[in-house]
Phi, psi and omega in degrees: 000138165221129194274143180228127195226149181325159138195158186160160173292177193264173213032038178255353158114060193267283169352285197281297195300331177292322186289321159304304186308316182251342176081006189259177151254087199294333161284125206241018185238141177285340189267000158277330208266354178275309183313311201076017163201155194288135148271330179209174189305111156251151199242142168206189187200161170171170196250133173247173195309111170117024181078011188291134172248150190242114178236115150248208196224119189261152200238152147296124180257355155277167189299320239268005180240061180255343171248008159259001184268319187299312152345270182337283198280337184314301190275000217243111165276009168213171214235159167217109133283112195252117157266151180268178186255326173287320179232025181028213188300129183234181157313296188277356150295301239289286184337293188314311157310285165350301204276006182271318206287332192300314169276028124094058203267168203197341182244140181165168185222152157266153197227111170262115196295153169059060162286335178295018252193302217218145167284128174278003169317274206301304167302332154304335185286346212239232192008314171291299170329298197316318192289330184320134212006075168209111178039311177264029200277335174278329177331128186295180165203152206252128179241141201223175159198108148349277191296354192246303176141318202309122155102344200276315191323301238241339170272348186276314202322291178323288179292358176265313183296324169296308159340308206298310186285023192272182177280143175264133222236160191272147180254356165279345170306205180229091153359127190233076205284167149226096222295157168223006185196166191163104182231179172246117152268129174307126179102334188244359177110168156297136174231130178242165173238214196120184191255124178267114165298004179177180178047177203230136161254141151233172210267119159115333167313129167257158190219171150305104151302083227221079171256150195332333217254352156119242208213154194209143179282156179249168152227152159283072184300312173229149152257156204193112152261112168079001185100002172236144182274145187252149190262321184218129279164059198272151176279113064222117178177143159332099179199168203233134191250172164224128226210136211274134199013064169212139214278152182310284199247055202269319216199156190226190113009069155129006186285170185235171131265125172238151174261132207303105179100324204292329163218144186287099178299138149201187184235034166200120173248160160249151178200165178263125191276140177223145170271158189302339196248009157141162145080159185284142172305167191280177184285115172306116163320168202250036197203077164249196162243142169278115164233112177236136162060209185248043192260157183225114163227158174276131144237159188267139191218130184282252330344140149287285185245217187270328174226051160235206201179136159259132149243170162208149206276178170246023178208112156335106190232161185261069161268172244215170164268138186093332176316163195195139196223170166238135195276131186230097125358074179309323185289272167324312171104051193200134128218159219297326176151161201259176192213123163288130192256093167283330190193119176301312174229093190290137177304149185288133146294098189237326198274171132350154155047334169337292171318298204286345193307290202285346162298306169315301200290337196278346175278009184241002179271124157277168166269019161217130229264168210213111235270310189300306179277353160263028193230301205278309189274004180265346189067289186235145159198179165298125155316290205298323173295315166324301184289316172309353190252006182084050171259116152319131173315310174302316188307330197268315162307353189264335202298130206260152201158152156313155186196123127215192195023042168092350174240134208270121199199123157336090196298343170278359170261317190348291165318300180324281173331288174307350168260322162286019163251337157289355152285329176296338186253357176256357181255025161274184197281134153297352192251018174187061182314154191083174175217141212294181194285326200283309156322298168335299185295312194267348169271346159285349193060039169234145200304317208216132193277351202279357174313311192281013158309296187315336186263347189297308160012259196300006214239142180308287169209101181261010180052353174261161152210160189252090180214126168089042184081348204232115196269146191211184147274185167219112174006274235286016184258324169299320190322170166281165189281323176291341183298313196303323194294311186311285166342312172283323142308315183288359180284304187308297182315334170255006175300291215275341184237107179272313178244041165261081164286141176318143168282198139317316181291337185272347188268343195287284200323303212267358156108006216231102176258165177349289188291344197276287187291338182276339168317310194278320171296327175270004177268350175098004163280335174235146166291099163264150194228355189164150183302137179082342205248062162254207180175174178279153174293138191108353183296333188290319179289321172291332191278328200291334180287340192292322183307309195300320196282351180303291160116028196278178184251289162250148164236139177277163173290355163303300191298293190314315161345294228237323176292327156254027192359090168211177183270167185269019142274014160238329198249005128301285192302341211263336198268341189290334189267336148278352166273295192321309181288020174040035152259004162215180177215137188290130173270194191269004177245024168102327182301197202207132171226158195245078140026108181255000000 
């Protein structure tokens, strides 16, 4: 399915044409249809030559409904801008046009309506100029006549190659529903509808509700496409949830669906501002409407740079970088400009200069967002937060980087951090030396103490350790350079093989004689296990989980053996020293089980 949705001035026939095509009634009110004119969001569907199905979405074309036509056009990735042929180019094409360009809408057909009426040269040639740079300047265009018939063939024509060529959207994305509607059927509950624009709903899904008063969790009791009901529902298409104990007037107009954690809500974006007719916009008032989706909010606007801006809203929304939203002037009756979503959750501005600080950066931010360069101004984040701000998953998963527990850290801070942190730990009491991890943590400025394995990690010869709760120096950073070389070698030797301890003759090779090694042991870089017998430190801890994953109840030392590939001059001192440290224990047939 691909959804299309109406624009145009009011009375040019967008209705009666939705009403040919499909054979449907897109006015669903008796006072639009005595009127004769549309007032609120109407729906129809229908199949086109080569089986493409179609949904549109029919709009209001008076001004006093310009923010139920944005509703409307807001989810809708492509457009039908209908002019009549008897009353050419009007105000609200004009508005109407504004608002496609602004959300930078780009797939669309123009359509000249009542040719049996009017020779339609001339309002397409006026149609044409207006459109001349905007998105739609190429948009094919069709002259119909609704009441005769002429022209409608070459418009289903039309609309199936725009159909073909629209994008096809991941049905694995995370669903972002954005209601346009909410009513009650007796028996089943609230029903909301909307254009889902990407990702899959399914009967039974639970999702986040995200409405003024803030977010609750749902279940999906039924779905609905085209009017038939469905077990799973992928985007792009039209659809009606039903949505399980929730009251008619818990949700509304501009309410979301969400998949539950997926996106970062908040009420201050930076963005790139375009005016609808090209170029950065004239100077903004400090008071517009926000229009996303089929949300309407007042915000208030910073300017930064020349054409960028922080607003903040007055209703928390889950947007996302690259979303494109439109700024509208209530007062004037216009809209203001269109707005590119550069960055979700925007650095605080407090200091001097700050404000110009962040224009300069922003004048170097695009709207499509890029995994390396929000991981470089952020210093640290959330893997998870990066895809909530609209980072593709593969982009965040390829980032080769320091990492644990879900957080992410710049490989150009590193040093820096380890160098404020190695100040921190040479400005502690000499008499208690080092610093707890947790001190450790707040004198690095990192979020999760469990970071600093991770930066010891990634660090060349960062000279600290982390060991017994306590960040320190480390002995072996004092040592002589040949004791370190040695040291470095014998490490390399034990990346691929952990418990292939050296013999004599290799530790002899690499310069490390007794005293060379009881140095390294008492600075905590090696495990002695036995005379002649080390490895590095922390090995004892790799072998018991490398034991643990066997799942065995007892190991024989064979087992043992064969499970750390090593000889049995390691794995006797080695299963004997976990036994001192009361992680395993001898059974009565000799084996070893390991103290769960």
């Amino acid at each position: 399915m691909q959804v299309i949705a109406t624009a145009g001035h009011v009375d040019h026939g967008k209705s009666t044409l939705v009403r040919a095509l499909t054979g449907m009634e897109p006015d669903r009110f008796a006072e639009e249809r005595r009127r004769g004119m549309t007032i609120d969001l109407g729906y129809a569907w229908t199949t086109l030559p080569g089986g493409a199905t179609v949904a549109f979405v029919d709009v209001p074309g008076h001004e006093r409904f310009v923010t139920t036509m944005l509703a409307g056009v807001g989810p809708v990735p492509a457009a039908m801008l209908v002019v009549a042929a008897d009353e050419g180019w009007m105000p609200q094409s004009a508005e109407h046009l504004d608002a496609l360009a602004a959300l930078g809408v780009r797939h669309g057909l123009l359509v000249v309506t009542r040719s049996d009426l009017f020779d339609p040269s001339l309002a397409l040639e006026e149609a044409r100029e207006r459109l001349a740079g905007t998105g739609l300047a190429d948009a094919p265009a069709v002259a119909v006549s609704a009441v005769t018939g002429a022209g409608m063939d070459d418009l289903r024509a039309a609309l199936a190659d725009l159909a073909a060529s629209l994008p096809t959207p991941d049905p694995a994305a995370d669903v972002r529903l954005w209601i346009d509607r909410s009513f009650t059927i007796r028996g089943a509950g609230t029903v909301v509808t909307g254009t889902l624009p990407a990702g899959t709903l399914h009967t039974g899904d639970e999702l986040d509700l995200l409405g003024a008063d803030g977010t609750r969790r749902v279940t999906v009791r039924a779905v609905q496409a085209l009017g038939e009901p469905r077990d799973a529902v992928s985007g792009v298409a039209r659809v009606a949830v039903n949505l399980r104990g929730v009251a008619r007037e818990a949700v509304g107009r501009g309410d979301l669906l969400l998949t539950p954690g997926a996106f970062l809500v908040g009420d201050l974006v930076d963005v790139r501002l375009r005016d609808p007719h090209g170029g950065a916009p004239a100077e903004l008032p400090a008071e517009l409407s926000l229009h996303a989706g089929s949300a309407a909010v007042p915000v208030r606007v910073r300017p930064l740079g020349a054409d960028t801006a922080r607003l903040r809203l007055a209703r928390p929304l889950p947007l996302r970088i690259g979303d494109v939203v439109v700024l509208r002037d209530p007062g004037r009756r216009r809209i203001a400009a269109g707005a590119a979503v550069l960055d979700v959750a925007p650095p605080v501005l407090r200091r001097r200069g700050s404000g110009e600080r962040r224009a300069a950066e922003l004048a170097s931010m695009g709207p499509v967002p890029d995994a390396a360069a929000e991981l470089a101004r952020r210093r640290v984040v959330r893997a998870a937060d990066l895809v909530a701000m609209g980072v593709p998953r593969p982009q965040v998963a390829a980032l080769t980087v320091p990492t644990a527990a879900g957080w992410l850290v710049d490989p150009t801070v590193v040093d820096p951090v380890l160098a404020t942190l190695g100040a921190a730990v040479d400005a502690a009491d000499p008499l208690d030396p080092g610093l707890p991890t947790e001190a450790a943590r707040r004198a690095a400025d990192l979020p999760d103490s469990r970071l600093i394995d991770a930066l010891l990690d990634a660090a060349d010869a960062p000279g600290l350790v982390h060991r017994d709760g306590r960040v320190s120096r480390s002995v072996a950073a004092g040592l002589p350079a040949a004791v370190r070389a040695g040291l470095d070698a014998l490490r390399a030797d034990l990346q691929a093989d952990p418990f292939a301890a050296p013999g004599a003759d290799r530790l002899a090779e690499l310069g490390l004689g007794p005293r060379e090694v009881a140095s390294l042991v008492r600075a905590g870089e090696l495990l002695r296990l036995a005379d002649g017998v080390v490895l590095l430190a922390g090995a004892d801890d790799r072998a018991l989980d490398l034991l643990a994953g066997i799942g065995a109840e007892e190991l024989t030392l064979s087992e043992v053996r064969q499970a750390l590939n090593t000889t049995r001059r390691v794995a006797v001192p080695l299963m004997e020293h976990l036994g001192r440290t009361g992680r395993t224990v001898r059974t009565g047939s000799g084996a070893h089980r390991l103290r769960r």
